[in-house]
C-alpha positions in Angstrom: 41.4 129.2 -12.0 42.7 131.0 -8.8 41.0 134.3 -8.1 41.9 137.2 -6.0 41.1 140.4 -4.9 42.3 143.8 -5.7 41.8 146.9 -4.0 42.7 150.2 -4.9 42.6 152.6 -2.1 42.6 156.6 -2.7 41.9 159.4 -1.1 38.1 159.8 -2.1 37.4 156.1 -2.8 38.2 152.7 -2.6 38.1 150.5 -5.7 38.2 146.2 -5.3 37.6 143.7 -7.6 37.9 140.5 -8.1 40.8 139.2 -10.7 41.5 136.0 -12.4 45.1 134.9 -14.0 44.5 136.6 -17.3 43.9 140.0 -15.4 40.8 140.5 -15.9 38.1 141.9 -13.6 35.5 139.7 -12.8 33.5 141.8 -10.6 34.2 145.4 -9.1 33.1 147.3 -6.4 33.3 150.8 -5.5 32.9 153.3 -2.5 33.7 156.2 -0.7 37.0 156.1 1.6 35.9 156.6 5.0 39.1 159.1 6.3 37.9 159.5 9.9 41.2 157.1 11.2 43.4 154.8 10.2 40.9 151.6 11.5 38.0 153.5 9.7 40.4 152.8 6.4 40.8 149.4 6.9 37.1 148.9 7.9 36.6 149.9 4.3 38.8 147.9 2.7 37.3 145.2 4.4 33.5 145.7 3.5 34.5 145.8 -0.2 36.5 142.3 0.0 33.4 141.1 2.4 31.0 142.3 -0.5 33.3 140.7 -3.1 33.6 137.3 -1.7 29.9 136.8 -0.7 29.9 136.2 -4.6 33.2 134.7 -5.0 36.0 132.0 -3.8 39.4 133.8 -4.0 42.8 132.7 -2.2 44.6 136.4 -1.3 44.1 140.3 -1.4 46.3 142.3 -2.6 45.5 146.3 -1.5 47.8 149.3 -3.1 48.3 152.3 -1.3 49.1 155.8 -2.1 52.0 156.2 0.3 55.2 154.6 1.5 55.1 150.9 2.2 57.7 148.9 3.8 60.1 146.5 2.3 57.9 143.6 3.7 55.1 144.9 1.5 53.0 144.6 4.8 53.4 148.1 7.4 52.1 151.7 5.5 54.8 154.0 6.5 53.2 157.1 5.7 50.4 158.0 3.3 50.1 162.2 2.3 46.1 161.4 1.9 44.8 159.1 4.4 45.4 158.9 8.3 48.0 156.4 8.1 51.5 156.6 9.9 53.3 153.6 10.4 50.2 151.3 10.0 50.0 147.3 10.3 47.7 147.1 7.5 48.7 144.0 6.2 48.2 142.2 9.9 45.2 144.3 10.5 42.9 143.4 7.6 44.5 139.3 7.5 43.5 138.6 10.6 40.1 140.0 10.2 39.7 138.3 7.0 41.3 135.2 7.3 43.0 135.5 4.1 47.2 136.1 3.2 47.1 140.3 1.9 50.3 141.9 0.6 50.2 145.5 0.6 51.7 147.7 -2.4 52.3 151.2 -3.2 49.6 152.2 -6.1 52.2 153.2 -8.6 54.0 150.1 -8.0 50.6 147.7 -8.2 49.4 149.8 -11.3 53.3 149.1 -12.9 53.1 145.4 -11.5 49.5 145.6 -13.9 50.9 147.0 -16.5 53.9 144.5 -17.2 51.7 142.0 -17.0 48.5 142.7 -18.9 48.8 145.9 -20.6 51.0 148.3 -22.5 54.5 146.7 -20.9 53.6 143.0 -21.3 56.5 140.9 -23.6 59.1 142.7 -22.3 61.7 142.3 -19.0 62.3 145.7 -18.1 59.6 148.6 -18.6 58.9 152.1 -16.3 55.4 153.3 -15.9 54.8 156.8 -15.0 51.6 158.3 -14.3 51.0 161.6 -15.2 48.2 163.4 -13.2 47.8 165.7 -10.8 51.5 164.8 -10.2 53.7 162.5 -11.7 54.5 159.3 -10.2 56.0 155.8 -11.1 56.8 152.4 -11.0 59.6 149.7 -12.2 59.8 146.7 -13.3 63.3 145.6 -14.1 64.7 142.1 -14.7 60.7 140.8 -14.1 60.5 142.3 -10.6 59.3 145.3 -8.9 62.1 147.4 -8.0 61.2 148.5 -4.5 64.8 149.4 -3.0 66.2 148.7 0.4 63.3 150.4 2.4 60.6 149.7 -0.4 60.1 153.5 -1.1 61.7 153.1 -5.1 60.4 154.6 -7.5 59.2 158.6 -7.0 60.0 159.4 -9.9 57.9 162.7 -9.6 60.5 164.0 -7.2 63.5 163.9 -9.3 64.6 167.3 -9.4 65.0 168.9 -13.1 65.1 171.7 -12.4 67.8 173.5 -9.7 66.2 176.0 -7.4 62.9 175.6 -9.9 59.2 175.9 -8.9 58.5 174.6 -4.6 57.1 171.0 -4.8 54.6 169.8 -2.0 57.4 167.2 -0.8 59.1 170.1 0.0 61.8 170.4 -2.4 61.5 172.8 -5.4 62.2 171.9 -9.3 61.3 168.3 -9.1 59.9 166.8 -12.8 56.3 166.5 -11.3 56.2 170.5 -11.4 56.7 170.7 -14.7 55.4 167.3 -15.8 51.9 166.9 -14.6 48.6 168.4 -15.0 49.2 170.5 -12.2 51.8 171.5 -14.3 49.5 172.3 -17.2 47.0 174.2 -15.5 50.2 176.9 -14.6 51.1 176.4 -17.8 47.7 177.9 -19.2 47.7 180.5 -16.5 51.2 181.9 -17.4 50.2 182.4 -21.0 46.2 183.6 -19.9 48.2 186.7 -18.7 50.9 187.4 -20.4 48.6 187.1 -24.0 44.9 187.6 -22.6 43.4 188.3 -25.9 45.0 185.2 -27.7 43.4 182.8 -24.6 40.7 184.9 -24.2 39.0 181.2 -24.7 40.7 179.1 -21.9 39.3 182.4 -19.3 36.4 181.7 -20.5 36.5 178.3 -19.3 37.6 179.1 -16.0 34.3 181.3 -16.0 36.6 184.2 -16.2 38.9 183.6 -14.0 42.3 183.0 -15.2 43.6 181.8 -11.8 41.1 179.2 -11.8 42.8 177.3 -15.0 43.4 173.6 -15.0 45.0 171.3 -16.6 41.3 169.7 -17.1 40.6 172.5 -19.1 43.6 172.6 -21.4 43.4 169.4 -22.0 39.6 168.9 -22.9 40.2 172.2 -25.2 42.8 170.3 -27.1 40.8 166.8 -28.0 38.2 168.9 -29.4 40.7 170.6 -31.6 41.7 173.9 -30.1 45.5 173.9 -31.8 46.6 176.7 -28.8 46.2 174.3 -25.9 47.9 171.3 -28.1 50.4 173.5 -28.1 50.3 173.8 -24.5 49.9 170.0 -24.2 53.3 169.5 -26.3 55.1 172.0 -24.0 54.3 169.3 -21.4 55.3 166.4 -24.0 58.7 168.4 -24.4 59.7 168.0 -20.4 58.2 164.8 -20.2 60.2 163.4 -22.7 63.5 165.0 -21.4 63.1 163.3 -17.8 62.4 159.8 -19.8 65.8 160.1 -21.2 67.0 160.6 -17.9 65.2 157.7 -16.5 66.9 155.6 -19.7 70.4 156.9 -19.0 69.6 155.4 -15.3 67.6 152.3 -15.6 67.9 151.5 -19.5 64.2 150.0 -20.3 62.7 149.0 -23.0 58.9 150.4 -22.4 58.2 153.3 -21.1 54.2 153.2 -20.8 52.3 156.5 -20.0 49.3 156.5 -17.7 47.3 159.0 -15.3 44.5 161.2 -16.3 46.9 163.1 -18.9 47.3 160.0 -20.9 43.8 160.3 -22.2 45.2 163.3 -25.3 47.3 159.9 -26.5 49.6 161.0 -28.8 49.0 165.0 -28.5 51.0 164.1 -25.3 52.9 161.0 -26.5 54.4 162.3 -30.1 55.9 165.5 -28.3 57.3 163.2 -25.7 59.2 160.8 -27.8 60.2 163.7 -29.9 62.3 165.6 -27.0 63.1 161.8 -25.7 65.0 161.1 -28.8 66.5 164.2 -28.4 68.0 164.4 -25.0 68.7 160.7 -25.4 72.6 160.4 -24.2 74.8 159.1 -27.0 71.1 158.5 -28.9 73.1 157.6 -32.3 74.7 154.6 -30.7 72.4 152.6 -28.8 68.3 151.2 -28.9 65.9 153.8 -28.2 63.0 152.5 -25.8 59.5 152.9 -27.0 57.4 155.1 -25.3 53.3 154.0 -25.1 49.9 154.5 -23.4 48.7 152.7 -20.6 46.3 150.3 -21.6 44.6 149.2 -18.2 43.1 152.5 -17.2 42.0 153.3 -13.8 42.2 149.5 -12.8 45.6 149.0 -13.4 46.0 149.5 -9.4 43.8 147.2 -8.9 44.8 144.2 -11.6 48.2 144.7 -10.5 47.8 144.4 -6.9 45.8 141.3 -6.9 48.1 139.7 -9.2 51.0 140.9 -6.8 48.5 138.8 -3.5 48.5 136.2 -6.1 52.4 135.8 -6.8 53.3 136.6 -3.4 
């Protein structure tokens, strides 16, 4: 059975591991992303495929990104978190390895991993967005990534929703991931903390009193233990999720949508709301096959699965 490796890179910490045709993870290392430079990066990446092939034989790496790659899958273009601006990563860490790599946007890996182990597998045409801090994406259509002419497809999190809405970081204002993410949330419980103190009296407590100091976190952990306010809350969040989704069907026509990111953990607190505003912003929804909408099944290693599949396809 061909292996390969898989590495995830973030902001705080790189995760590899080694995968095997049936995506699963063999073995799995962990560390810190060293952010010093752009060659520090890499000389991270490279200790954890180092430490993973002292104990295994594998044939390609795959590493996702959190940035822009080129259509090559080989040059970073830019990356918000990490000191990378038009970086030869995939040259870089091959010739120091000795080993073909194909570099991948995360989204994109985590979508590749999701089509073909978890929540989107069986099907031809499936969307994965990731709901987390911000809201990002990936697509698979026809059984291939959709990457566009430049490879930077798929940022779905800057769609704008709403005209002349709330600023985005990407510099744009109104786009779905400020109203679709648990950044979103966390403003979400702020705006109510002061306009009805007394009623959330309990998510200020959380924030040790602070209401500006409410997260999505928070919300969210309030509602799986039962707290039927900040369900509410969560479904508010369902509602514009599942009014972008019907966008993204009137566009790209799937037939999975599959829901990851740290949100995704409520399940269907988040999920039922979503499919509920879905079906009703659905264009023309009387006449035509609704999509099913589902949870991520893959977790945090869907970046990884995904990209060393991706290294092993290549």
């Amino acid at each position: 059975m061909e292996l390969t490796i898989g590495v995830d890179v973030g902001g705080s910490k790189i995760a590899a591991g080694v995968v095997d045709e049936d995506g699963r993870v063999l073995d799995q290392v962990r560390n810190e992303t060293p952010v010093a430079s752009a060659e520090a990066v890499e000389d991270g990446i490279l200790t954890a495929v180092k430490d993973l092939r002292g104990r295994h034989d594998v044939t390609a790496v795959g590493v996702a990104v959190p940035g822009f790659v080129d259509e090559h899958r080989s040059r970073v273009r830019f990356t918000p978190n990490l000191p990378m601006r038009d970086r030869p990563i995939r040259e870089s860490v091959s010739s120091r390895i000795g080993l073909p790599v194909v570099v991948e946007n995360d989204a994109n890996a985590a979508a590749w991993g999701e089509f073909r182990f978890g929540g989107g597998r069986g099907t031809e045409d499936m969307v994965l967005i990731t709901v987390g801090t911000g809201l990002g994406g990936g697509i698979v259509t026809g059984g291939r990534l959709l990457r566009g002419a430049w490879g930077s497809a798929a940022e779905l999190g800057h769609v704008r929703v709403v005209p002349d809405g709330d600023p985005c970081g990407c510099g744009k204002r109104g786009c779905w991931e400020q109203y679709a993410s648990g950044s979103a949330l966390g403003r979400i419980g702020r705006r109510v903390a002061h306009a009805e103190p007394e009623k959330y009296a309990w998510l200020v407590e959380a924030a040790g009193g602070h209401p500006e100091a409410i997260s999505g976190r928070m919300v969210s952990a309030a509602a799986r233990q039962g707290n039927l306010l900040a369900v509410e809350l969560i479904a508010e969040l369902g509602q514009w999720l599942g009014a972008g989704i019907a966008d993204v069907a009137d566009v790209l026509d799937p037939a999975v949508v599959v829901i990851g990111g740290g949100m995704s953990e409520v399940g269907d607190l988040l999920l039922e709301p979503a499919r509920k505003a879905f079906h009703q912003h659905l264009s023309a929804g009387a006449h035509r096959p609704h999509l099913s909408i589902v949870g991520a099944e893959l977790g945090n290693d869907a970046g990884l699965i995904g990209a060393g599949d991706l290294a092993r396809t290549r």
